[in-house]
N, C-alpha and C positions, 0 to 999 in steps of 0.2 A: 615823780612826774606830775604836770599839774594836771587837773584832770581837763578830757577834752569840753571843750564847749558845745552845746546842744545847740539845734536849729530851734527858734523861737517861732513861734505860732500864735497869731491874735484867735481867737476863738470868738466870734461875735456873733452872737444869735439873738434873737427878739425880734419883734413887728409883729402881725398878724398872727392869733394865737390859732387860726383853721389850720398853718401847720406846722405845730406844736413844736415849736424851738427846742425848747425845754430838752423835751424825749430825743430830737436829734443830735441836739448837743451831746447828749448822755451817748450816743451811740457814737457819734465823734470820739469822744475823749476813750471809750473801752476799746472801741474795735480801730480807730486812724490815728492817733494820737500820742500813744503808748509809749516813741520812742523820740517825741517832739519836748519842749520847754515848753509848755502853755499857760498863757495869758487869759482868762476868761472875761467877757466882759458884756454887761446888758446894754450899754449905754451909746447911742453914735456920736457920744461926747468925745467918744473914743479916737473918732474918724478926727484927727490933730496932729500937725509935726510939731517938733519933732516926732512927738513921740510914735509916730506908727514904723519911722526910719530904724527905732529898734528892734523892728522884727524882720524875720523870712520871708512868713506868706501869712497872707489874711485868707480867713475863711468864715465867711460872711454868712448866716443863716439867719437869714430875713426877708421878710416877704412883706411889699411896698413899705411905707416908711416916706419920711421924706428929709433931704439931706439941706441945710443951708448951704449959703452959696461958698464960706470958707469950708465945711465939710468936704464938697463936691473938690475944692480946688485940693484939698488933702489928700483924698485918699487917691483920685488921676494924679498928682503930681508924684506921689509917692509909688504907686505903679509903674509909671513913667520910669522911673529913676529907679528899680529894681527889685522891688515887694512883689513877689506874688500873689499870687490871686487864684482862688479855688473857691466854685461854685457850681450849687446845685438847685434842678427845681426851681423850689420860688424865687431865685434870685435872679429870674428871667423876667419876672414883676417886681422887684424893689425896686424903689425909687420913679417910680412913675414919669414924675415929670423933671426928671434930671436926663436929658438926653444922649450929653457926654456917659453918663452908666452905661448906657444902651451903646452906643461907640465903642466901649474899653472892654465891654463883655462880649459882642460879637453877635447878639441877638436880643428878641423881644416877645416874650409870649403872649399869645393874640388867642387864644382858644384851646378847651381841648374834646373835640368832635366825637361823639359816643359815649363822651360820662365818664364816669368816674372810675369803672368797674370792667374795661375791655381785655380783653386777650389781644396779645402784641407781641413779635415777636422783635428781637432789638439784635442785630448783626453789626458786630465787629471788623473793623477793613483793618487786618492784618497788614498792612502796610506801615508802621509805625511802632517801635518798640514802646510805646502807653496799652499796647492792646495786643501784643505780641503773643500767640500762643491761648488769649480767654477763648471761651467756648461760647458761640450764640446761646440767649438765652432767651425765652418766653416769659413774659409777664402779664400779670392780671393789675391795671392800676389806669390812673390818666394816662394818657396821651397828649403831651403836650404839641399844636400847633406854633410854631414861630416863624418870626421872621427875621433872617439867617443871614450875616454879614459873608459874601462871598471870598471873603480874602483869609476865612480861617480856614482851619486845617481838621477837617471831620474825621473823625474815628469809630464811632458808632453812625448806624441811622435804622430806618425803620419803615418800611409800609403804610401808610396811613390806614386809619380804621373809616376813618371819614363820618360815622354815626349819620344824623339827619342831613350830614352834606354831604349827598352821595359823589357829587360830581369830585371830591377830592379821594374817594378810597383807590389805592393804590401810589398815591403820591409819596415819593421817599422823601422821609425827614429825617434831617441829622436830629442825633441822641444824645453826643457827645462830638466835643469838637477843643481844640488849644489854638489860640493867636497869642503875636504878642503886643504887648502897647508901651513903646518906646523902648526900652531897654527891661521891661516887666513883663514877666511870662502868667499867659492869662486860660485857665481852662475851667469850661462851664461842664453838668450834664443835665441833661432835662430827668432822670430819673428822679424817684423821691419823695411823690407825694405822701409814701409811707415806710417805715424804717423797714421793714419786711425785703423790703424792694432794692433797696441798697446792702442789705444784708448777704444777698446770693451771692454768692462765690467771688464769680467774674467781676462782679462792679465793686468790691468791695475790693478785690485787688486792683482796679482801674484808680478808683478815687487813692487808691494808696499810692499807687505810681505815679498821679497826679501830684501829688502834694510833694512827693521828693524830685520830681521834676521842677514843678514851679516855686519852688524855694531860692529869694536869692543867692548868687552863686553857685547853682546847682552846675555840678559837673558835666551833666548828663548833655547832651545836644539835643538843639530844638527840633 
């Protein structure tokens, strides 16, 4: 029998070394990855067709950065056209000033209100088999503020902590959320600022169910 073929995975991490690619990379490929074909790569030389059309899903960890303008038309075009997309964190800051990113991802982080170090708790909208059955969880970490394409499809969200701006504590922000862009299934989480945090249970099954959803092809329904 020939053997069967693996889903392929670009793994693309680097940009801003505050958070620490490297180390999430490493928690990628042990704990998400295991049962993927991975690509590893430092470089958004990367961001090129053909060559990204030989893959599944990109999963991008990087934080700002900036893409040329054939980069920018690669890697939307090739979402477009059926690559997945999986992101987390800082990849609500890559790319700054590439707008279309901010488009294809669904959001834009703009803040995050009480520091680095808040208690939060992040609630699951069991309405969605991405999140079917995880358990709310409480974390000690940023809190990221954004600003939130209303046409995606949220799954997680969260209380604000609001820190020195009081007038926003209580304001619910999505946590997680999937759209798609063109025929490319696109899901973000704002969790992340430290592997600890992705580690718990629930998001670590969520980021898993992510990636076998937003893989070209994927079986699964949007």
């Amino acid at each position: 029998m020939p053997a069967v073929k693996k889903t392929r995975i670009l793994l693309l991490y680097g940009g801003w070394r505050g958070h620490s690619p490297k180390r999430f990379a490493d928690f990628a490929l042990t704990k998400l990855l295991t049962d993927y074909d991975v690509t590893c790569s430092e470089s958004l030389r990367s961001l090129r067709r053909p060559y990204l059309d030989g893959f599944d899903c990109l999963l991008p960890i990087w934080t700002f950065g900036k893409l040329s303008d054939k980069q920018q038309e690669a890697l939307l075009g090739a979402v477009a056209e059926g690559l997945g997309y999986v992101g987390w964190h800082g990849n609500a800051s890559s790319f700054l000033e590439c707008r279309p990113h901010k488009f294809m991802l669904g959001g834009q982080f703009v803040g995050h209100p009480g520091g680095n170090h808040i208690k939060y708790p992040v609630r699951f909208l069991n309405n969605d088999p991405l999140v079917k059955g995880l358990k709310d969880v409480t974390v000690r970490s940023e809190q990221y503020y954004l600003l939130v394409d209303p046409a995606v499809k949220v799954l997680a969200d969260s209380p604000v902590h609001g820190g020195e701006q009081r007038w926003l504590k209580g304001v619910t922000m999505p946590v997680a959320w999937k759209k798609k862009w063109g025929r490319g299934r696109v899901f973000y989480c704002a969790l992340g600022h430290t592997v600890n945090v992705l580690e718990t249970p629930p998001v670590t099954t969520l980021l898993k169910r992510a990636l076998a959803w937003a893989c070209r092809n994927s079986s699964q329904k949007f």
